[in-house]
TORSETI-51541 format. One record per atom (N, C-alpha, C): x, y, z; residue in three letters. Coordinates in pm, whole numbers, plus 50000, padded with zeros to 5 digits. Layout:
N
XYZAla...
//
This chain:
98
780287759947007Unk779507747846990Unk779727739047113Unk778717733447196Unk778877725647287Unk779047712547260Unk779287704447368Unk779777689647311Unk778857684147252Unk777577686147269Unk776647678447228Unk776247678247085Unk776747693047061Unk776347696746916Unk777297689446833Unk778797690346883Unk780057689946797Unk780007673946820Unk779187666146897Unk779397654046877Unk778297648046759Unk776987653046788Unk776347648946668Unk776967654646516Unk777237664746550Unk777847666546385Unk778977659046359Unk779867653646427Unk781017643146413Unk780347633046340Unk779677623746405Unk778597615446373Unk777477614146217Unk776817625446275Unk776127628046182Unk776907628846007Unk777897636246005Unk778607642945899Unk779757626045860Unk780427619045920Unk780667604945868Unk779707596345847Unk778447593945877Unk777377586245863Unk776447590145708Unk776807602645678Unk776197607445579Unk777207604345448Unk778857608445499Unk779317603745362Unk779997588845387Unk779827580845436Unk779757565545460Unk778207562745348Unk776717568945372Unk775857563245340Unk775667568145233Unk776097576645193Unk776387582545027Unk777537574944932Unk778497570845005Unk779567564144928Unk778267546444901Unk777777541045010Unk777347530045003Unk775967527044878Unk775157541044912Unk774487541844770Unk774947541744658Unk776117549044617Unk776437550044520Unk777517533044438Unk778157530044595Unk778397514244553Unk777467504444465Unk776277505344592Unk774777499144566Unk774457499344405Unk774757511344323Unk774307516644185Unk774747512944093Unk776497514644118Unk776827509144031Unk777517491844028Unk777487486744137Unk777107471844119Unk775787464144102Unk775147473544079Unk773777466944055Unk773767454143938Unk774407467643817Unk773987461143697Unk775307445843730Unk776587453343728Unk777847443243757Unk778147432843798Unk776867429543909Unk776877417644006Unk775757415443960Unk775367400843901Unk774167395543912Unk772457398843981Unk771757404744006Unk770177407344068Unk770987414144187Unk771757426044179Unk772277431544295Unk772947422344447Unk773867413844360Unk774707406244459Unk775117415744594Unk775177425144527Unk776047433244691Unk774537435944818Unk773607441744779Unk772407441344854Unk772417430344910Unk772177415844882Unk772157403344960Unk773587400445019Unk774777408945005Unk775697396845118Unk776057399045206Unk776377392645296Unk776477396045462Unk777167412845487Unk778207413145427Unk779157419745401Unk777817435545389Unk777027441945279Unk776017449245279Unk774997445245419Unk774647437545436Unk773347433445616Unk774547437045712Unk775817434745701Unk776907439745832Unk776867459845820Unk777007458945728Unk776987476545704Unk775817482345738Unk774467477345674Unk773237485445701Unk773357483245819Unk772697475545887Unk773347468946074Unk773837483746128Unk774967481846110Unk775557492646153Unk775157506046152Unk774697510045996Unk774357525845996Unk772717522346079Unk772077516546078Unk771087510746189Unk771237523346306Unk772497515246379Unk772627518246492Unk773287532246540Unk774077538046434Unk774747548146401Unk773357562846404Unk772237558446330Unk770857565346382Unk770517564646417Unk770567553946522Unk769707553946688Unk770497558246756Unk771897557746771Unk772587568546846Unk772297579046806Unk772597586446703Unk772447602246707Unk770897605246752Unk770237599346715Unk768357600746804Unk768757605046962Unk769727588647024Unk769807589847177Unk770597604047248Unk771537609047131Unk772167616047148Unk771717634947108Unk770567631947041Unk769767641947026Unk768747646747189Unk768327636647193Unk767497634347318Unk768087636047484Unk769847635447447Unk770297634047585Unk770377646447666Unk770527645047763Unk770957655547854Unk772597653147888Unk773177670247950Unk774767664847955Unk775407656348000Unk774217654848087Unk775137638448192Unk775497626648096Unk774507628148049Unk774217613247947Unk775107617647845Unk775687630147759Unk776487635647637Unk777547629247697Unk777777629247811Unk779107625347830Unk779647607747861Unk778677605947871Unk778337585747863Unk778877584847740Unk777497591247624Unk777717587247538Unk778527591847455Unk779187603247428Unk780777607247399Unk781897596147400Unk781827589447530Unk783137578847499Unk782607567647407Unk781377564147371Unk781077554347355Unk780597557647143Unk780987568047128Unk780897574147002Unk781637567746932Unk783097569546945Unk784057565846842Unk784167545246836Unk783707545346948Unk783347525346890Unk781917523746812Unk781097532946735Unk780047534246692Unk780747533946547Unk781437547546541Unk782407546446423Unk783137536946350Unk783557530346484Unk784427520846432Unk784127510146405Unk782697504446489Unk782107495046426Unk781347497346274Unk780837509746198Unk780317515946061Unk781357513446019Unk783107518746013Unk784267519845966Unk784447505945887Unk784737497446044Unk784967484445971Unk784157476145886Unk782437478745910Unk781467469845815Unk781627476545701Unk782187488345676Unk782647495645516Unk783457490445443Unk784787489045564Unk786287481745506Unk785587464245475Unk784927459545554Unk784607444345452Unk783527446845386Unk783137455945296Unk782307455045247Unk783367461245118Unk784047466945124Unk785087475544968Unk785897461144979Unk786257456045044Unk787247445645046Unk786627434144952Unk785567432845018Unk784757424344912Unk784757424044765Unk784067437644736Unk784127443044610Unk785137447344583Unk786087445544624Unk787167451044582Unk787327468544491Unk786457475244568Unk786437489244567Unk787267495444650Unk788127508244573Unk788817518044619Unk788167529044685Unk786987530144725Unk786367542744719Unk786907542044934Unk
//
């Protein structure tokens, strides 16, 4: 697997169970929180935000050539880490273990 591949699947494969854990948050605070409190608070707009951008990278990173795989390689794991952390204040909030 070349870098390019093994980097979108890095990506790709945390972005998927980040946005699966967040649906499933979404579901069951629906009923729990008032007219889906978690959808409106910053804390959910900081997360979507993020997975936002988390699919416009893997697009840019679909599209790149190696020169550019390797730009954007270093610049991967602060992609992460910015999704990571809008997760951690978003369970913090809700005070979810997941």
């Amino acid at each position: 697997m070349d870098t390019k591949d093994a980097l979108k699947q890095k990506l790709v494969s945390q972005y998927e169970e980040w946005k699966a854990d967040f649906n499933k948050l979404k579901a069951e605070t629906k009923g729990a929180y008032a007219e889906g409190q978690l959808e409106g608070s910053k804390e959910a707009k900081e997360l979507e935000s993020n997975m936002d951008k988390i699919e416009a990278f893997i697009d840019k990173l679909e599209n790149a050539n190696e020169e550019d795989v390797q730009e954007l390689k270093s610049k991967a794991d602060g992609q992460l880490d910015g999704l990571k952390s809008a997760w951690q204040n978003l369970k913090d909030k809700f005070n979810t273990t997941r």
